[in-house]
C-alpha positions in Angstrom: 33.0 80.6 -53.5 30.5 79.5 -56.5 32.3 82.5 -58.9 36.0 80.6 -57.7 34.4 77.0 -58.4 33.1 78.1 -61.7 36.6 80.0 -62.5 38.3 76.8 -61.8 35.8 74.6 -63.6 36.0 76.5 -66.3 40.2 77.0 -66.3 40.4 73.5 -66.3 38.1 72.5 -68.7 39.9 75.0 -71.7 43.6 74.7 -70.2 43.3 70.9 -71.3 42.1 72.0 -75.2 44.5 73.8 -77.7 44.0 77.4 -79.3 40.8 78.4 -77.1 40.6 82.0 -76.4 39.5 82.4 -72.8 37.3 85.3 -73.9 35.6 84.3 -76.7 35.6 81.2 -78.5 34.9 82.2 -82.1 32.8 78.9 -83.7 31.3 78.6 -86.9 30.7 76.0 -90.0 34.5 75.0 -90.7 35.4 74.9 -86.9 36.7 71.5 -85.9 34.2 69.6 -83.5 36.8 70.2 -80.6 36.2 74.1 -81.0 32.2 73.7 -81.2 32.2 71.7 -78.5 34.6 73.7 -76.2 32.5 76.7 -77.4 29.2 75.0 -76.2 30.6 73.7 -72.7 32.0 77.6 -72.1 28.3 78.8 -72.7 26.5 76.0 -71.0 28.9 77.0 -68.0 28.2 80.6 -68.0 24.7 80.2 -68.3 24.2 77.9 -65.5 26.4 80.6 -63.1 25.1 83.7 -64.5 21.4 81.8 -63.5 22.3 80.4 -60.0 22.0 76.9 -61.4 25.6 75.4 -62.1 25.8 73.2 -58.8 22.4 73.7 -57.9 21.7 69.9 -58.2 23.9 69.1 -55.5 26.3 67.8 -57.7 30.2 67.9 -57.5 32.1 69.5 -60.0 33.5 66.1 -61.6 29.5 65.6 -62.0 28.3 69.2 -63.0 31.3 69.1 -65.4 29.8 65.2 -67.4 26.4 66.8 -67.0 27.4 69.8 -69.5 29.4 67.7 -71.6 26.5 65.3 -72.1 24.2 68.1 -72.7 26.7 69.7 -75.0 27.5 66.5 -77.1 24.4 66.0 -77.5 23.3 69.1 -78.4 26.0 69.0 -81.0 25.1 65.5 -82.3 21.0 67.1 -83.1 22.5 69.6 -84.8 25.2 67.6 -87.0 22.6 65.2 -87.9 19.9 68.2 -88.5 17.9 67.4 -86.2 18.5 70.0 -83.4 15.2 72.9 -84.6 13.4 69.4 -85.5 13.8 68.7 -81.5 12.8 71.6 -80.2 9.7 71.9 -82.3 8.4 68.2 -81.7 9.3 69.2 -77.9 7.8 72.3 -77.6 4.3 70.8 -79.4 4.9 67.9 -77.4 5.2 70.6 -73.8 1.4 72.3 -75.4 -0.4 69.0 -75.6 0.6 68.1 -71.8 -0.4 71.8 -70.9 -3.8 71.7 -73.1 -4.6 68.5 -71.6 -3.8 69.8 -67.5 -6.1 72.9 -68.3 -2.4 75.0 -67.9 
């Protein structure tokens, strides 16, 4: 049932773009924001079933499908403003204070 959900999710979010490959979406520097973003959303969605976690929130697939287009626009917006390894470093340093200070 979750591998039909995510088959459907997934067919429904790329039968609504234009020129996306439904085996690879091939991204880089010159793609248009519509293919980085599709590109994103189709990893984000594999990720989450290939880990068990894609509806584990309890949330519906209108919901699970905002959730990874949030994640992905935002993900996208870091990275077009060159902020997105800026993130993850101040995050990660932020993540090792917390555990110094629990005794983690």
């Amino acid at each position: 049932m979750k591998n039909k959900m995510v088959a459907v999710l997934a067919f429904t979010a790329l039968t609504a773009c234009t020129n996306v490959d439904f085996n690879t979406v091939l991204v880089n520097e010159n793609s248009s924001q519509t293919t980085k973003l599709n590109a994103c959303m189709l990893n984000e969605i594999n990720s989450r079933a290939a880990a068990g976690t894609l509806f584990t929130s309890g949330l519906g697939v209108r919901a699970t499908a905002e959730n990874v287009a949030n994640d992905c626009i935002r993900k996208l917006t870091l990275q077009s403003m060159g902020l997105d390894e800026t993130a993850v470093n101040n995050a990660t340093g932020f993540i090792n204070s917390l555990k110094n200070l629990g005794g983690n």
